[in-house]
C-alpha positions as CSV (number, residue, x, y, z in Angstrom):
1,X,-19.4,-28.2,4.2
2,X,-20.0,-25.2,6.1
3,X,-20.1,-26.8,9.2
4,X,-16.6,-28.0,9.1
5,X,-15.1,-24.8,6.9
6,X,-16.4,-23.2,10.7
7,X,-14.4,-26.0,12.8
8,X,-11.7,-25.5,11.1
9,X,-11.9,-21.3,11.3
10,X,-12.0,-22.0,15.7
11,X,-9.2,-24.4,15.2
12,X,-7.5,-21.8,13.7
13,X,-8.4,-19.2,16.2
14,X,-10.2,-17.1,13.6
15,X,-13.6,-17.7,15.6
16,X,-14.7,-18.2,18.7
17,X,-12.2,-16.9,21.0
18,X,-10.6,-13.8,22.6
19,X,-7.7,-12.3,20.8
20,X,-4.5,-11.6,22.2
21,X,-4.6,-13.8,25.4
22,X,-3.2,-17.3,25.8
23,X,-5.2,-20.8,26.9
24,X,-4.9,-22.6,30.3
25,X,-2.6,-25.2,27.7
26,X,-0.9,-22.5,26.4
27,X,0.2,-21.1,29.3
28,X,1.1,-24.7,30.8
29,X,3.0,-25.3,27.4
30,X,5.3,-22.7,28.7
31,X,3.7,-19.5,26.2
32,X,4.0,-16.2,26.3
33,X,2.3,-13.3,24.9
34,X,4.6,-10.9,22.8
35,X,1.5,-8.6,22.3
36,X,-1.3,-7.8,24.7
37,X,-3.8,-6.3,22.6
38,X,-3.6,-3.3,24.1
39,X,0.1,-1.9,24.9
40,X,3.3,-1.9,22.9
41,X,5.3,-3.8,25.7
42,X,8.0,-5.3,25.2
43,X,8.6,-3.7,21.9
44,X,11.0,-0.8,21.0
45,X,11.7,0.7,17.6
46,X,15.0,-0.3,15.7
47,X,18.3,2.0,17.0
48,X,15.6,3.5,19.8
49,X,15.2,2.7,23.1
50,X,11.2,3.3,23.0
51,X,8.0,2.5,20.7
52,X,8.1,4.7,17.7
53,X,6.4,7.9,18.4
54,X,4.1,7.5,14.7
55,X,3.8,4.5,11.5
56,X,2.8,1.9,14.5
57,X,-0.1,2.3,16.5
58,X,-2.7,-0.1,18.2
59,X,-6.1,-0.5,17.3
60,X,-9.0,-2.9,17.9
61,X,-6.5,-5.0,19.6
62,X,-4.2,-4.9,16.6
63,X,-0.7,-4.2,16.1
64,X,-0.7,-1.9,13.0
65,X,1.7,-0.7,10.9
66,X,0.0,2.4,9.2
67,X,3.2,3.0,6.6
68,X,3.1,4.7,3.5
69,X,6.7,5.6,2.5
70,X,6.9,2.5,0.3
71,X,10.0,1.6,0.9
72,X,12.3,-0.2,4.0
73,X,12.5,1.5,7.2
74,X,11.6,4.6,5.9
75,X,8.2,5.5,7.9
76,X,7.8,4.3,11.7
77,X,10.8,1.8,11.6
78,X,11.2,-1.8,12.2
79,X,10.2,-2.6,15.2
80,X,12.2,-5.1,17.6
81,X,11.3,-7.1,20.9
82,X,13.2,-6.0,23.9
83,X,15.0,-9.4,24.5
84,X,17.1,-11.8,21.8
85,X,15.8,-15.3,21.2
86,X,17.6,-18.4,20.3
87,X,15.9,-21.3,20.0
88,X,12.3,-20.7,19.7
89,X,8.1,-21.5,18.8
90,X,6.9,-18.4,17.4
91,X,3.2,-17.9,16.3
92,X,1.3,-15.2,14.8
93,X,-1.8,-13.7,12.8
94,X,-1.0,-11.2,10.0
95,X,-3.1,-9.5,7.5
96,X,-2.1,-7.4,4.0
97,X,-3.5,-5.1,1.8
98,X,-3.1,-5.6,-2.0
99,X,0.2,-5.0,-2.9
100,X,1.3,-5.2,0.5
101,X,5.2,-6.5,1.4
102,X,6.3,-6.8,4.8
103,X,8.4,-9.8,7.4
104,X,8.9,-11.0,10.5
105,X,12.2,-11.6,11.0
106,X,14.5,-13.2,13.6
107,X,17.9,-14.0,14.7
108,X,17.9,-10.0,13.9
109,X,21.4,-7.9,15.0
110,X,21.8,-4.5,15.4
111,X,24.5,-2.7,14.5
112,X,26.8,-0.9,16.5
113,X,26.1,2.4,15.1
114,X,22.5,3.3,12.7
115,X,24.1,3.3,8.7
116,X,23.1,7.0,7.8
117,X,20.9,5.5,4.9
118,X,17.7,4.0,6.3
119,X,17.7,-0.2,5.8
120,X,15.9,-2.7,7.5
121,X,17.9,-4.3,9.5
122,X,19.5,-8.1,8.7
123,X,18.2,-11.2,10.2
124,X,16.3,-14.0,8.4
125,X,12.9,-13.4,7.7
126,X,9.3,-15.2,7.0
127,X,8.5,-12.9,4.0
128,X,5.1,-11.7,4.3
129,X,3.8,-10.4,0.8
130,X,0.9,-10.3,-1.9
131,X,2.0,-13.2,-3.6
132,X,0.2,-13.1,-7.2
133,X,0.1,-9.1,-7.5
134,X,3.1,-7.3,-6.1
135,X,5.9,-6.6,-8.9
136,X,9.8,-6.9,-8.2
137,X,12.6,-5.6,-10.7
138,X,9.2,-5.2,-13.4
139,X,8.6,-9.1,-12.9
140,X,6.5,-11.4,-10.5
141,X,8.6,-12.3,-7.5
142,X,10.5,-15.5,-8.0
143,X,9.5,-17.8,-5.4
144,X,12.1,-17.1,-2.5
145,X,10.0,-13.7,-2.3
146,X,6.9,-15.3,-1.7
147,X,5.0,-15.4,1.1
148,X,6.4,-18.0,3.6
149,X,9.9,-18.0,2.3
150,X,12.7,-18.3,4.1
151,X,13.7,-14.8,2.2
152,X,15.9,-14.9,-0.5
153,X,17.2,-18.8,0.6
154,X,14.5,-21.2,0.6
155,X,10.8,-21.2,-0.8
156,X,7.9,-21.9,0.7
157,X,6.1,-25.2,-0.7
158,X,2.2,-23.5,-0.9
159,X,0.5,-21.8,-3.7
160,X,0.0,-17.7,-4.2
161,X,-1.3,-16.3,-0.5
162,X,-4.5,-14.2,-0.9
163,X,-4.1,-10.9,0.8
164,X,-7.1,-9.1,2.4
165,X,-7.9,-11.4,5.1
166,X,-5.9,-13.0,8.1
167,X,-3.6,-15.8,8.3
168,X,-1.7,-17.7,11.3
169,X,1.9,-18.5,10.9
170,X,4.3,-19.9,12.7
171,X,8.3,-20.4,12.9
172,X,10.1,-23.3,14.4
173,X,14.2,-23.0,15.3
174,X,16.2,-25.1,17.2
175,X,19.3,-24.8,16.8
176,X,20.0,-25.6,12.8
177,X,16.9,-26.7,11.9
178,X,14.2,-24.0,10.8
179,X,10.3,-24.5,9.8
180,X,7.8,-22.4,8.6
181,X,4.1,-22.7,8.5
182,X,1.1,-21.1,7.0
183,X,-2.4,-22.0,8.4
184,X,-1.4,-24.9,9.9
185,X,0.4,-26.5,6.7
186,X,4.2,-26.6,6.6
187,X,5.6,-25.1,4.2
188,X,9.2,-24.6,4.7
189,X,11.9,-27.2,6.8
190,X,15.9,-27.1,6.2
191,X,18.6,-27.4,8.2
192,X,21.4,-25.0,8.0
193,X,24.1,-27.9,7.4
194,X,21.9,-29.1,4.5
195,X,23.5,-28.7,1.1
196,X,19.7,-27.4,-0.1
197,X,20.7,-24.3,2.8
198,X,24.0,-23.3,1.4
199,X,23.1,-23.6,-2.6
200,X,20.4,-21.1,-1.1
201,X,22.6,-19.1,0.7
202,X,25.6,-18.7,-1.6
203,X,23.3,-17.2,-4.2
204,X,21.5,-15.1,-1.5
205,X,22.4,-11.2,-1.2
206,X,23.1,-12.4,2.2
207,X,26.2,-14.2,1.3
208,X,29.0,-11.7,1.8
209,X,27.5,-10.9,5.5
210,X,30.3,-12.4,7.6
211,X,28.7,-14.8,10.0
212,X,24.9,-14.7,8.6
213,X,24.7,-18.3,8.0
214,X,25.8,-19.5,11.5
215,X,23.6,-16.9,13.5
216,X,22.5,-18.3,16.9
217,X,19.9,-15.6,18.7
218,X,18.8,-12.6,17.9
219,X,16.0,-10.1,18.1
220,X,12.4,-10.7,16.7
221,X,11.5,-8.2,14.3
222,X,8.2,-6.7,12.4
223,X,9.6,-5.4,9.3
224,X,8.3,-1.7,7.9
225,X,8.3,-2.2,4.1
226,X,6.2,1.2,3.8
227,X,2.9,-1.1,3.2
228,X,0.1,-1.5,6.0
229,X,0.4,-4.4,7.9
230,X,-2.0,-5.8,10.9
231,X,-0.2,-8.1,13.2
232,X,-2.3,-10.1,16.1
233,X,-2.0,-13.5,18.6
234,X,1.9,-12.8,18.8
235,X,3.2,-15.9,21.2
236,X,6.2,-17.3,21.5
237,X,7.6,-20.0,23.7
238,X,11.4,-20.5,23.8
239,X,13.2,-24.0,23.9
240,X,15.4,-25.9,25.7
């Protein structure tokens, strides 16, 4: 039993292998690396034209967010890549503290002008979050705010996530159709013509945001929820 609990750690990518770096298939799969390891290239902080200057940093070839505020936006930032994305493989490592909330989000606009209050900003997002612990409105989160969720829209077909240790995720679009995995299962697939998307939508908070639903590209975005979050093995290859 241990022997294949192991295998299935290296298929993973948990064991065995470099971080940050892409394989010989990877890279003929047409992969690229959105984190080195080592630099915060190709990342900028949300209305900024560079890296936020504190709440991110990179350690142990991790991509940290060492926030405390507790609440969106209101440390270091969201952080966004430099380029918009369309249709798209994206995979990643993560890791949460108890009580921990955060997101990677995508098809992410900015705004012409920064709103004066401080708000993460809008784009669909893999919720990231301790699933069993973390309290919402005094109650457990339904389950569109679990981990895995297409936020607030769909939820994720897993049980409660257990925070503390790293996970690999990974989010599929082209064009309508969306997925989302956790460790390898898939836990979320809809298309955005589906009747199960727009019951989700319409009683969404994202339902009076003119054009949501019909998003084509946007940014990729690592959410600050004012909870530390660890963020590794960020690839992404973008499709026809």
């Amino acid at each position: 039993m241990k022997k294949i609990f192991l295998l299935l750690l290296i298929g993973f990518g948990f064991v065995g292998c470099q971080q940050n770096t892409l394989t010989h298939q990877e890279k003929s799969n047409g992969y690229q690396l959105l984190f080195d390891g080592k630099s915060s290239d190709g990342w900028r902080g949300a209305y900024q034209s560079q890296f936020p200057s504190h709440g991110w940093v990179i350690k142990k070839q991790q991509l940290l967010g060492e926030l405390s505020e507790g609440k969106e936006s209101g440390d270091g930032g969201d952080i966004i890549t430099l380029k918009k994305y369309k249709n798209f493989d994206l995979q990643f490592d993560w890791k949460l503290g108890k009580l921990g909330n955060s997101g990677v989000k995508y098809f992410v606009e900015e705004l012409p002008k920064k709103p004066l209050t401080s708000s993460s900003l809008i784009g669909y997002e893999y919720q990231l979050i301790d699933d069993p612990d973390f309290i919402y409105n005094e109650k457990h989160l339904p389950e569109d705010h679990k981990t895995g969720a297409l936020y607030n829209i769909i939820p994720p077909n897993k049980a409660d996530v257990r925070v503390g240790r790293w996970h690999r995720s990974r989010i599929l679009v082209k064009n309508d159709h969306i997925e989302h995995y956790l460790d390898g299962k898939l836990i979320v697939s809809v298309d955005r013509q589906s009747a199960e998307f727009k019951k989700g939508f319409q009683q969404s908070k994202f339902k009076e945001i003119s054009g949501y639903d019909k998003r084509k590209e946007g940014y990729i975005l690592l959410q600050d929820h004012g909870h530390n979050v660890a963020f590794r093995n960020i690839k992404l290859k973008e499709l026809d």
